[in-house]
SENU-80092 format. One record per residue (C-alpha): residue number from 1; residue in one letter; x, y, z. Coordinates in nm, 4 decimals. Layout:
// SENU-80092
- drenpa,lumke,X,Y,Z
- NUM,a,X,Y,Z
...
END
This chain:
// SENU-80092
- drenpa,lumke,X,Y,Z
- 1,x,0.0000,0.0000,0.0000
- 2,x,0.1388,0.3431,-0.0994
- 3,x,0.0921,0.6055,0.2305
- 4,x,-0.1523,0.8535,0.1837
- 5,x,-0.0196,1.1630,0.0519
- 6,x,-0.0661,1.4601,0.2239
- 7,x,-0.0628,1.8120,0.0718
- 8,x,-0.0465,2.1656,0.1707
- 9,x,-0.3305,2.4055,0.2141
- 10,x,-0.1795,2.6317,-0.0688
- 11,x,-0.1232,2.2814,-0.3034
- 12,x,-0.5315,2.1860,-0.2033
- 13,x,-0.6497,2.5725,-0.2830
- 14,x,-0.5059,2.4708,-0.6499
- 15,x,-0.6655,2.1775,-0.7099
- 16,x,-0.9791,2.3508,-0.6088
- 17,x,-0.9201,2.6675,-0.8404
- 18,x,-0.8065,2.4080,-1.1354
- 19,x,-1.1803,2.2040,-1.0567
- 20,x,-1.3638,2.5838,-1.1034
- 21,x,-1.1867,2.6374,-1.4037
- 22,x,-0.8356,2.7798,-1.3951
- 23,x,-0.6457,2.7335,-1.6576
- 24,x,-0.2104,2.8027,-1.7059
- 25,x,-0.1132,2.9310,-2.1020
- 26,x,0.2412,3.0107,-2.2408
- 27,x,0.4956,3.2404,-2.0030
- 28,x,0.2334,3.2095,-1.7140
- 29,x,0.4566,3.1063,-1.3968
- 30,x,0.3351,2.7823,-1.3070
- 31,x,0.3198,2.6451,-0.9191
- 32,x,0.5755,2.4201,-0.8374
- 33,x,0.4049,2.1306,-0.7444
- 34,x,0.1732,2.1913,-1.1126
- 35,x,0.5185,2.2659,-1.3121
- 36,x,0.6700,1.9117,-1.1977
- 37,x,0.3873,1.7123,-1.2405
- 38,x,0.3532,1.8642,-1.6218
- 39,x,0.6947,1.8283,-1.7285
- 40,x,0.6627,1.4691,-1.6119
- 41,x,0.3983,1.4089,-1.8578
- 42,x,0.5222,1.5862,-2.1433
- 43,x,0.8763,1.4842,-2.1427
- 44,x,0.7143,1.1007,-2.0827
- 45,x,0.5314,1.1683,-2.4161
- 46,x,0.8103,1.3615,-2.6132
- 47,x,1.0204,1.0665,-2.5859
- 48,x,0.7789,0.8314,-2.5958
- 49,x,0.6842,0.9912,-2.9987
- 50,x,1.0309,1.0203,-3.0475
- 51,x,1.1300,0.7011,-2.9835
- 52,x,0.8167,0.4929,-3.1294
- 53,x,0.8761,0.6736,-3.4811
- 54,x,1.2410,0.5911,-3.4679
- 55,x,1.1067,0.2205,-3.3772
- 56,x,0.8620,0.2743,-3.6982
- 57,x,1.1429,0.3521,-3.9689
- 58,x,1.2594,-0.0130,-4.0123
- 59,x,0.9093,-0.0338,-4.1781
- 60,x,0.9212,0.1919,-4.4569
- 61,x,1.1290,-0.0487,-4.6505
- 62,x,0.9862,-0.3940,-4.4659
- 63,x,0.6420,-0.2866,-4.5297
- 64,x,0.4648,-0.5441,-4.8020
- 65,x,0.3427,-0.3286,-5.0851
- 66,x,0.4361,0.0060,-5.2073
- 67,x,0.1001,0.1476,-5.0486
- 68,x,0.2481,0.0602,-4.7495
- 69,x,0.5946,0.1675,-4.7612
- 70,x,0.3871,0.5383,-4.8118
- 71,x,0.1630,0.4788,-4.5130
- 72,x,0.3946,0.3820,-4.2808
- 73,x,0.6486,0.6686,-4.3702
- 74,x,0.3387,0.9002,-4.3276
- 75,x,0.2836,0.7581,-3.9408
- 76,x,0.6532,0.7808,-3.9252
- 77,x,0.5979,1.1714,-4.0270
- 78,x,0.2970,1.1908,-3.7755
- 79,x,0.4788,1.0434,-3.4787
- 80,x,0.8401,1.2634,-3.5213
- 81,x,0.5984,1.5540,-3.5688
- 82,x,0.4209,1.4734,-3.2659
- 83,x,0.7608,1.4372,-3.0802
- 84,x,0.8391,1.7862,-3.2283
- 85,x,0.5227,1.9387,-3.1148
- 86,x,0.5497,1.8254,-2.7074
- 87,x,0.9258,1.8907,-2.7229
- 88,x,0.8123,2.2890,-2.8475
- 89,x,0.6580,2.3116,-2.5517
- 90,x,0.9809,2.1891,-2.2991
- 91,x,1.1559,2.4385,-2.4858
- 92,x,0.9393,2.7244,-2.4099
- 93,x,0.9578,2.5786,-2.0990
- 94,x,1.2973,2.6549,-2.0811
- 95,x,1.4166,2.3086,-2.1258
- 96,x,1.6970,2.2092,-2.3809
- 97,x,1.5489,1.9227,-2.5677
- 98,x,1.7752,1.9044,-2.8845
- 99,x,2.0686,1.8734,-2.6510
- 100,x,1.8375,1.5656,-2.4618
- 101,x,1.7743,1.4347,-2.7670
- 102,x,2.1638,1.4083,-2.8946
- 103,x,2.2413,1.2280,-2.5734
- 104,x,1.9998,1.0192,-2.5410
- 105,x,2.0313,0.6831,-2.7082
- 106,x,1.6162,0.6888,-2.7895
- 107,x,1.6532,0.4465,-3.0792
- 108,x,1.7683,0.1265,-2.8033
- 109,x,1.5821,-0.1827,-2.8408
- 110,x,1.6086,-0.4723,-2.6523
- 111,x,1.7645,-0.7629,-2.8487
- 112,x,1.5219,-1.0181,-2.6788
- 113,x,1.2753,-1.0707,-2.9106
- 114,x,1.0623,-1.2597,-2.6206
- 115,x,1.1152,-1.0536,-2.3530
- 116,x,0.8782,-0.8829,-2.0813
- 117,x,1.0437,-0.6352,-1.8667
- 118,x,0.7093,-0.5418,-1.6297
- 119,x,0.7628,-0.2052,-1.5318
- 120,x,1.1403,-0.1581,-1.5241
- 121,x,1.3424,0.1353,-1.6933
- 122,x,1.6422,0.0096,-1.9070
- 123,x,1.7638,0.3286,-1.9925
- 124,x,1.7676,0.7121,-1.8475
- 125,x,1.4971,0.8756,-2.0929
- 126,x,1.1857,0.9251,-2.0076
- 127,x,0.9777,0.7272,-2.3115
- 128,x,0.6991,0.4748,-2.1547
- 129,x,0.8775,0.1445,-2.2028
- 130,x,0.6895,-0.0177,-2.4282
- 131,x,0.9210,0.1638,-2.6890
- 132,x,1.2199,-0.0592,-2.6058
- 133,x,1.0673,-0.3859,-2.7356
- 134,x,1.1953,-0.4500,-3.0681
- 135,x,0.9000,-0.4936,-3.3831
- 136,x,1.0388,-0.7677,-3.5322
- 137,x,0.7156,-0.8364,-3.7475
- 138,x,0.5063,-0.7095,-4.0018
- 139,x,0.2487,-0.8338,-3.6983
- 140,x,0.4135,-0.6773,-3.4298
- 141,x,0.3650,-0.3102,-3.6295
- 142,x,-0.0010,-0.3623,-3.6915
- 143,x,-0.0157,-0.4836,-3.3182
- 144,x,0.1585,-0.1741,-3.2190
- 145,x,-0.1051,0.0083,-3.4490
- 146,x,-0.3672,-0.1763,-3.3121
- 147,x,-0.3110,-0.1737,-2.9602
- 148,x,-0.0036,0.0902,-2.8845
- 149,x,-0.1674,0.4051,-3.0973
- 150,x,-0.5342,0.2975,-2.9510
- 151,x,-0.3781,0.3190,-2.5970
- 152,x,-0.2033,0.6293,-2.6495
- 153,x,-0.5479,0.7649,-2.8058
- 154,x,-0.7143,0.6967,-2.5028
- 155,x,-0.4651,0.8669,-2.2686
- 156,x,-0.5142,1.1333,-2.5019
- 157,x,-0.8554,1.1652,-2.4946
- 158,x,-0.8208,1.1958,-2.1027
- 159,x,-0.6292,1.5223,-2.1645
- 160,x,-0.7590,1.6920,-2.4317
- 161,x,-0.8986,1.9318,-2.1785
- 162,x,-0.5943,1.9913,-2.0016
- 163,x,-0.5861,2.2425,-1.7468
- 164,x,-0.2353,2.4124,-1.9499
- 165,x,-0.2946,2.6026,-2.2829
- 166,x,-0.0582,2.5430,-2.5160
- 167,x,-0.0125,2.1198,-2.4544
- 168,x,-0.4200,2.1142,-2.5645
- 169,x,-0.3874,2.2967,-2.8469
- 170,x,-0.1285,2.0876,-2.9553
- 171,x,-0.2627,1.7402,-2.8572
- 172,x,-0.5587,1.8185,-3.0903
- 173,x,-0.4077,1.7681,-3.4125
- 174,x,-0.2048,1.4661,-3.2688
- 175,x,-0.5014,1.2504,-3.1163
- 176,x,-0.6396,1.3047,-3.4793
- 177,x,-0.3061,1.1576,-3.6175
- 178,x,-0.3516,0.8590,-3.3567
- 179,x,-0.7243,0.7824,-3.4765
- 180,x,-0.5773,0.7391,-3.8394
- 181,x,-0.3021,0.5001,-3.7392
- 182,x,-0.5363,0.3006,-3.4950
- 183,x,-0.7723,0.2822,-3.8188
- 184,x,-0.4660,0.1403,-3.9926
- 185,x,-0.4166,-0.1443,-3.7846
- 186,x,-0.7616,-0.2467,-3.7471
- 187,x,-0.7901,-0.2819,-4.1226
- 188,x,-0.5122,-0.4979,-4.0727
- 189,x,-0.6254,-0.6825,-3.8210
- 190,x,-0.9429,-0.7696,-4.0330
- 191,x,-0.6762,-0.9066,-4.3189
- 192,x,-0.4779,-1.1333,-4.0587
- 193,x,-0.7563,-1.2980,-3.9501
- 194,x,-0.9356,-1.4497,-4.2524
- 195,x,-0.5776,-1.7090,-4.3400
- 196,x,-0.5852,-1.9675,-4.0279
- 197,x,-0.1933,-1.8749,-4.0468
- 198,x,-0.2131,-1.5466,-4.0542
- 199,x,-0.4205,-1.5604,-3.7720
- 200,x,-0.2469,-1.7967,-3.5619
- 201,x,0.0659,-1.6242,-3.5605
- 202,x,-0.1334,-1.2908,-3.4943
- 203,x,-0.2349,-1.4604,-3.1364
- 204,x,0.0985,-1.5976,-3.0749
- 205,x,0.2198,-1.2493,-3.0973
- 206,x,-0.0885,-1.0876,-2.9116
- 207,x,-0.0101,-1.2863,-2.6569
- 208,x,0.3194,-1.1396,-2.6463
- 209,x,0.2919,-0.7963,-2.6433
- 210,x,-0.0428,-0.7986,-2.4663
- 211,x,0.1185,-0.7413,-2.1483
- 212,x,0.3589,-0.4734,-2.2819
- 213,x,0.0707,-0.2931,-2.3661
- 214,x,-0.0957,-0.3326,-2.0406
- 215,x,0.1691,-0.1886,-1.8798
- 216,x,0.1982,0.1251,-2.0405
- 217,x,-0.1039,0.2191,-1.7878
- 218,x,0.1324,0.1950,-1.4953
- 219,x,0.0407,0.0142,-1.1405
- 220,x,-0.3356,0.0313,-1.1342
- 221,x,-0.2944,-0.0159,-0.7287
- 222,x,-0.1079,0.3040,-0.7149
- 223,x,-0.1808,0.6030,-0.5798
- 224,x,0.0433,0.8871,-0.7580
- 225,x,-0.1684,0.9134,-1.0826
- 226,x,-0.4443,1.0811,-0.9238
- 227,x,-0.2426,1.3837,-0.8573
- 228,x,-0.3275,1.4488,-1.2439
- 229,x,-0.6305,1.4732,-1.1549
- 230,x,-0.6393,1.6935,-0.9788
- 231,x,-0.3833,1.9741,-1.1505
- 232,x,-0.6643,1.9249,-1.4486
- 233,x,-0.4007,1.7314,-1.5953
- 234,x,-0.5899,1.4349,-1.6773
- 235,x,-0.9863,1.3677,-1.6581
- 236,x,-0.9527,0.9894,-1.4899
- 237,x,-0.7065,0.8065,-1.3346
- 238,x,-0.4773,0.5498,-1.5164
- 239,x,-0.6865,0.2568,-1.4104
- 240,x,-1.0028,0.4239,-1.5774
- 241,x,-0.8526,0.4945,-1.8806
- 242,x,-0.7397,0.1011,-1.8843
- 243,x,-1.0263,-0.0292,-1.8208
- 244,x,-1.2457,0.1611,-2.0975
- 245,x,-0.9256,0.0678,-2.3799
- 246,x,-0.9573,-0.3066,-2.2784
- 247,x,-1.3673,-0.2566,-2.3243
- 248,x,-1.2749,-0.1317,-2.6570
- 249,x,-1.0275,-0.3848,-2.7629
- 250,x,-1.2244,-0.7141,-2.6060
- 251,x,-1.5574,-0.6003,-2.8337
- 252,x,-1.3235,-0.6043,-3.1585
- 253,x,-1.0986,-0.9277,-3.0791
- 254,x,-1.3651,-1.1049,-2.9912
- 255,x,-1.5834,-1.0137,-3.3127
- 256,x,-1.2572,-1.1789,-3.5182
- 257,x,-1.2030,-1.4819,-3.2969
- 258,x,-0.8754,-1.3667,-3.1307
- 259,x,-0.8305,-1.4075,-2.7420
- 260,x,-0.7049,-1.1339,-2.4928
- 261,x,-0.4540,-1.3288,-2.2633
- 262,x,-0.4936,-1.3086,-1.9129
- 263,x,-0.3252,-0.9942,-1.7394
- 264,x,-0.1996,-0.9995,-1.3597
- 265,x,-0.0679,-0.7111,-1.2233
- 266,x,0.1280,-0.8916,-0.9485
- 267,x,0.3232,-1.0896,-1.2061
- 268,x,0.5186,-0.7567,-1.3293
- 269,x,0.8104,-0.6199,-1.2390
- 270,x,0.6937,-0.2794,-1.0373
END
């Protein structure tokens, strides 16, 4: 059990003026305890873009037809762009992201094809760590399409209303982007299902990066996400926004025969 955590009457008069409304736009100066829980997020997500388009690249040639050599170099596009936009903000911020960005090594994958790292960090960026796992497979980039880009378009639904100015304007145009690529891998998904190869091999794989996936939402039993919340951050805690994704992804599985693998949080590496 995480302790209770305790704030300060000044910290609780925030949350309250956030709840009626307030609102924190470009060169405002932010509150300390609002400032550090916003950076969190948006270097989490500048790396996170950063490093999934890097992960995407391989795919532009590996793709199967020339249609999709052109479609995946446009999500490739989308996803540096997206990385560009969040990192804007750092800057203006007055963080240094180009220098981050030089020395960080946010193109490492993990050689293991099979592995499942839970929770752990392998390097010192900040990317969610789904984005170390390797996409070996044709598969394993519609998965990520399928899966991955719905995820992240739920999380972004949760803050399109965010409580600081410039991050929703530019999370508009990129939860757009993220409906288009999620479209992309369920017409995929439809295609791998109808050979009884195709399909079994999309399982095996499902299987595998199911819990990758899962994880992305963080420890459900936790605590810390709900200070979000309450900055106007976020609209529901991570569990929430987990809960209504694997709603969404059980009602299309199940309508093509595939099965979502059983997920224990307990199992993971926290």
């Amino acid at each position: 059990m995480n302790p209770e955590v305790r704030y300060t009457s000044e910290e609780e008069k925030l949350f309250e003026e956030i709840r009626n409304g307030r609102t924190f736009d470009k060169g405002d100066e932010l509150p300390p305890i609002y400032k550090k829980h916003l950076m969190n997020l948006l270097w989490m997500q500048g790396d996170s873009e950063y490093a999934g388009s890097l992960g995407y690249m391989p795919w532009i040639e590996n793709a199967p037809t020339l249609m999709e050599k052109v479609l995946v170099a446009q999500i490739v596009k989308d996803e540096m762009r997206h990385a560009q936009v969040v990192y804007k903000i750092l800057d203006d911020l007055g963080e240094d992201t180009l220098t981050h960005v030089k020395n960080k090594d946010l193109g490492f994958k993990l050689d293991d094809d099979l592995a499942q790292i839970g929770f752990q960090r392998i390097k010192d960026d900040f990317r969610v760590n789904i984005f170390y796992y390797n996409i070996t497979h044709w598969t394993d980039f519609i998965l990520f399409n399928f899966l991955m880009d719905r995820a992240a378009g739920h999380q972004l639904e949760d803050t399109l209303e965010s409580s600081y100015i410039p991050w929703k304007i530019g999370l508009s145009g990129i939860y757009k982007e993220e409906i288009m690529h999620v479209a992309h891998g369920d017409k995929w998904i439809k295609k791998l299902t109808v050979d009884p190869s195709d399909k079994a091999f999309l399982q095996e794989r499902l299987n595998l990066w199911w819990p990758r996936v899962m994880n992305v939402f963080g420890n459900a039993r936790g605590s810390s996400n709900t200070i979000y919340v309450n900055l106007g951050l976020k609209k529901r805690t991570n569990a929430e926004v987990r809960d209504s994704f694997v709603k969404e992804i059980k009602t299309i599985t199940n309508e093509y025969g595939l099965t979502i693998p059983e997920y224990r949080q307990d199992e993971q590496t926290i």
